[in-house]
Structures are given as C-alpha cells and as structure tokens.
C-alpha positions in Angstrom: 86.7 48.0 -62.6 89.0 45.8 -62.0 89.6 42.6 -64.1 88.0 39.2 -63.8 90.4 35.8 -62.1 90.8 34.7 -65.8 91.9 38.1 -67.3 94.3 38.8 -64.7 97.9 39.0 -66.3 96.9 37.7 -69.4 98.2 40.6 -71.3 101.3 40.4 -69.6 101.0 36.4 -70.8 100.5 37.1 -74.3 103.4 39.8 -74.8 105.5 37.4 -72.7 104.9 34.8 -75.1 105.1 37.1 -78.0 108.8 38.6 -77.1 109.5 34.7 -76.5 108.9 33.7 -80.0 110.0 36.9 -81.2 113.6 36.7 -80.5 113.9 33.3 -81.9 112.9 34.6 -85.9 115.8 35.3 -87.6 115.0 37.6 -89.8 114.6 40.1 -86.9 118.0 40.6 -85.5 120.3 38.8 -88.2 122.0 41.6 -90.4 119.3 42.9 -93.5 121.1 41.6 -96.3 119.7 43.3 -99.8 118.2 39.9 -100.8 116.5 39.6 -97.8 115.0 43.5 -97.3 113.2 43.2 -101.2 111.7 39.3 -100.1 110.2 41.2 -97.2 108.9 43.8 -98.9 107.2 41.5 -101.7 106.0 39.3 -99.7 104.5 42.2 -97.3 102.6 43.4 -100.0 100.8 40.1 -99.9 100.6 40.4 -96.0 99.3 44.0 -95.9 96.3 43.5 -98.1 95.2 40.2 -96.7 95.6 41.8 -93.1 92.9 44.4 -94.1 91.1 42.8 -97.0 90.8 39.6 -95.2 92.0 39.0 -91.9 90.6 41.8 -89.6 87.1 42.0 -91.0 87.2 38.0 -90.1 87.4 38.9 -86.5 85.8 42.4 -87.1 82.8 41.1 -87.3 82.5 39.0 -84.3 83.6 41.9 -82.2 81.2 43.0 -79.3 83.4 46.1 -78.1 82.5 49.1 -80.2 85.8 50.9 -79.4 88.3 48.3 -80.8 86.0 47.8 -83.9 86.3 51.6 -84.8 89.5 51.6 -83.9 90.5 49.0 -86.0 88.4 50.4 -89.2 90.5 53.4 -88.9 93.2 51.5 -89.2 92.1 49.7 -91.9 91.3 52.9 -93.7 94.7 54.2 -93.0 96.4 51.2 -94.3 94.2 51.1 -97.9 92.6 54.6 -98.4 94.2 57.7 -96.6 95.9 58.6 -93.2 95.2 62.2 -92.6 98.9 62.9 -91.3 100.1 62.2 -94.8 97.2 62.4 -96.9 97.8 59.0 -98.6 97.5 55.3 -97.5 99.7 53.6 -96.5 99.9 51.2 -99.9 101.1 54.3 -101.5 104.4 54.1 -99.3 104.5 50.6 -99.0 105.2 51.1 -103.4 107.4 53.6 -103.2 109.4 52.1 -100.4 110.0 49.1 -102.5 111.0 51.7 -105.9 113.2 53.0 -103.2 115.1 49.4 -103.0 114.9 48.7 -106.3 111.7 46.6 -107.3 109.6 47.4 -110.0 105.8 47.8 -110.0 105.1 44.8 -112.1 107.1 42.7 -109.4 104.7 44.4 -106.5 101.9 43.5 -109.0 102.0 40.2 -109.6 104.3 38.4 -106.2 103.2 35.7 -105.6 103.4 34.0 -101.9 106.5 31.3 -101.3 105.3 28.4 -99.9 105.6 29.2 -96.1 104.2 32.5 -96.3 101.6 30.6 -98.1 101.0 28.4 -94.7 101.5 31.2 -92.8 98.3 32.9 -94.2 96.1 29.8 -94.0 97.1 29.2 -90.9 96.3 33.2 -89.4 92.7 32.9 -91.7 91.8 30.2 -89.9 92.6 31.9 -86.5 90.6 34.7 -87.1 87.9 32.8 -88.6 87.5 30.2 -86.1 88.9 30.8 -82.6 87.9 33.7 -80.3 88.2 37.4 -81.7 90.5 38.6 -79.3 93.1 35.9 -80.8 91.9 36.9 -84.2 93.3 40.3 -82.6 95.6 39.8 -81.7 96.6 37.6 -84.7 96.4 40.6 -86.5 98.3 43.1 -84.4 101.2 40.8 -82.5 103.7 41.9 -85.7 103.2 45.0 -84.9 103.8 44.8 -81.5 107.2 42.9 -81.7 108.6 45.3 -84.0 108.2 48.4 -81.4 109.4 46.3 -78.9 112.5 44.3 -80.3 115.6 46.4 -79.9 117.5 47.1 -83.0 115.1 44.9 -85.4 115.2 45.0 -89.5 112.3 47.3 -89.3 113.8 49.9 -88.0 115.2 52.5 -90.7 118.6 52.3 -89.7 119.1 48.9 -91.2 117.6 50.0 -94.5 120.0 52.3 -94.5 122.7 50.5 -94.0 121.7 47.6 -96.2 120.6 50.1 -99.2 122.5 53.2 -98.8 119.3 55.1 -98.4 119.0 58.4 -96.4 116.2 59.6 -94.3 113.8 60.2 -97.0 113.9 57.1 -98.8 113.3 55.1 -95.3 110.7 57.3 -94.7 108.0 54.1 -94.9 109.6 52.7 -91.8 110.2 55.4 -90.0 106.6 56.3 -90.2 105.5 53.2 -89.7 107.6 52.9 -85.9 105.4 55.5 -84.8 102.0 54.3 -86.3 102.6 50.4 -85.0 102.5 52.0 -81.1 99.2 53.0 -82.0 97.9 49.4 -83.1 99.7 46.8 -81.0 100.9 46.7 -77.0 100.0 46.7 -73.1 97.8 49.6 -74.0 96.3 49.1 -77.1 95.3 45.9 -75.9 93.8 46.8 -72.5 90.3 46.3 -74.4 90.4 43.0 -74.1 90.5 42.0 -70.1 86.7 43.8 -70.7 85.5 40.4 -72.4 87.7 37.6 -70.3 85.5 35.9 -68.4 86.4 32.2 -67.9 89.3 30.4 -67.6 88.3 28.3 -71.1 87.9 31.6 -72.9 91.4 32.6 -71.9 92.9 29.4 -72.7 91.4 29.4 -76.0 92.9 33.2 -76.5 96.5 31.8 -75.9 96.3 28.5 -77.8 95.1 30.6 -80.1 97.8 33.2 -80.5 100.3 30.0 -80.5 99.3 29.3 -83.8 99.5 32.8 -84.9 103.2 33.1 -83.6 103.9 29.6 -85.1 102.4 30.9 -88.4 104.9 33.8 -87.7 107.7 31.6 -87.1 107.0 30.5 -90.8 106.2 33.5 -92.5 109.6 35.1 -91.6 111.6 31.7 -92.4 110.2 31.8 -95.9 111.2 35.1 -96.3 114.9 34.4 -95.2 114.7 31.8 -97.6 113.7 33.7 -100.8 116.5 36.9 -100.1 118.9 34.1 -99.4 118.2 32.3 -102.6 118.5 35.7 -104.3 121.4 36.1 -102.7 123.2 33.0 -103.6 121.8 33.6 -107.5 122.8 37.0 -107.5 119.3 38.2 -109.0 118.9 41.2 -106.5 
C-alpha cells in the first residue's frame, strides 16, 4: 500500500532536517578532546536512563502500531536489563566504558545535569508528552540516527582511541553500539510511521515537533562542549 498525500517524503523530510541540524553541533566532528569524551559520557548516563525510564514509555503509551511498541520495549530491555548478544545491558558497558576513560563510579553515581542538558531534557519530555508519538519517536531515536549517518563523528571508536589511547577492547561500548543504533534509528526503521500519516496537520505537527527535539539537541551537545572545555581549561580531567 502505498502511502497517503501527507506521508509522502516525509521520512525523507525528517532525515533531511536531521543531517541539517546535525552537521552544525560541534561536538560531532570537532576533534574529541579528553575533557570533552568524559562530559559526554556523564552526562549520557543522565540521557540513557531518562530515554528509557522516561522518555519512550511517554510516547509508548500513545502508540497504536503494535510492531514499533514491541520493538521499542526490546530496546528498552536491551538498554536497562540484558541484550542476548552480550548477555548484559547495555548500562553495564555504558560503566565500564567510562572506568575505561577514567571516571569513577561515584562520579557516574551521582552527575548531575549542566544547565543545558537540563533544558534539553525538559524540552524532549515535553515532546513526547505532548505532541504526536511519532515526534515523541522520533525524539527518542533521531541521536541515534545521526550518529550512523555522520561520517567520521566522536562516536565512532576511532576517536576514542585516539583521544584515550584505548585499543579495541576498551572502545568496545561504541563499537557495539554503531551496530545496535542501525537497528533503532533510519529510513527503515522508521518506515512504520507513513502507516499513521494521514493529514497534512498531523504531518506538520510531526516536524514542528522534531524541531524542538533537534533544537533541544543543539543544546544538549553545547552544554556538553562546555563542561570538557571547562575541564580542560582547569585541568581537572
């Protein structure tokens, strides 16, 4: 079946918009500087477990279509409890990826988000409480899809490398994590959602929508560049 007027394109819309804003954060392509690579990771620990904790069951639970709701628990369950290809969650990586650069458990314990990561999370809660599902999605998921698709981004393993002097095992979080994000993010992934596009008003609100959630993205990665710079400059990490 083919799609309806107002679904036509509109995944090619929203990863058009999505590369757009991409390639304008910083902390994607400028070199991974030490202070910079252990802010990220704090301040994803924050972001990981409000993503599945929060954020998707907000949308979750408004969804109609059976397949991206069990496709997204299993995510979920991967992310907090156990992936069956490495008979851990991913949390339990997430740590040790973060040992592997030199943070401590109590600093994974108690971060605490900087201030525009702390807008940044408002601002995606109220997405996916609020507007349509599919932008509480895709809220959820457009991260994931910009980091398979940027060439030569700071989550690739190669710049952890080269930042911390790590080999292959000690990147092994990001490595793994390349191939799991194709599963949860893209052209394909997505394809669910030109099922529920009916009207031009609900595609307009998917899109204004996942503006805010890029804007929001726009901030979370600033205040991250802002906290490894700081450290930086201080000379604390």
């Amino acid at each position: 079946m083919s799609p309806s007027q107002p679904a036509e394109n509109l995944i090619d819309d929203i990863v058009e918009r999505a590369l757009k804003v991409g390639r304008e954060i910083g902390w994607y392509s400028e070199p991974l500087t030490r202070g910079r690579g252990r802010a990220y990771l704090l301040q994803h620990i924050l972001r990981n477990r409000l993503l599945s904790s929060v954020l998707r069951p907000a949308w979750l639970s408004r969804c109609p279509d059976l397949e991206v709701v069990r496709h997204t628990i299993s995510q979920m369950r991967e992310e907090l409890v156990m992936d069956d290809e490495i008979q851990t969650g991913h949390t339990t990586i997430l740590w040790q990826m973060g040992r592997n650069i030199g943070l401590s458990d109590e600093q994974m314990n108690t971060v605490t988000p900087v201030p525009l990561v702390s807008v940044a999370f408002h601002a995606w809660e109220n997405v996916t409480r609020t507007r349509h599902w599919i932008a509480g999605w895709l809220t959820t998921s457009v991260d994931e899809f910009l980091l398979q698709s940027l060439p030569d981004n700071n989550f690739l393993p190669g710049a952890w490398k080269k930042a911390f002097g790590l080999g292959d095992e000690g990147v092994f979080f990001f490595t793994y994590h390349t191939k799991a994000d194709e599963d949860h993010a893209g052209k394909q992934v997505w394809q669910p959602i030109l099922r529920h596009v009916k009207t031009e008003d609900e595609r307009r609100e998917i899109l204004a929508g996942l503006d805010v959630a890029l804007t929001a993205q726009v901030l979370f990665y600033e205040g991250i560049c802002q906290l490894g710079d700081q450290w930086e400059r201080g000379g604390a990490l």
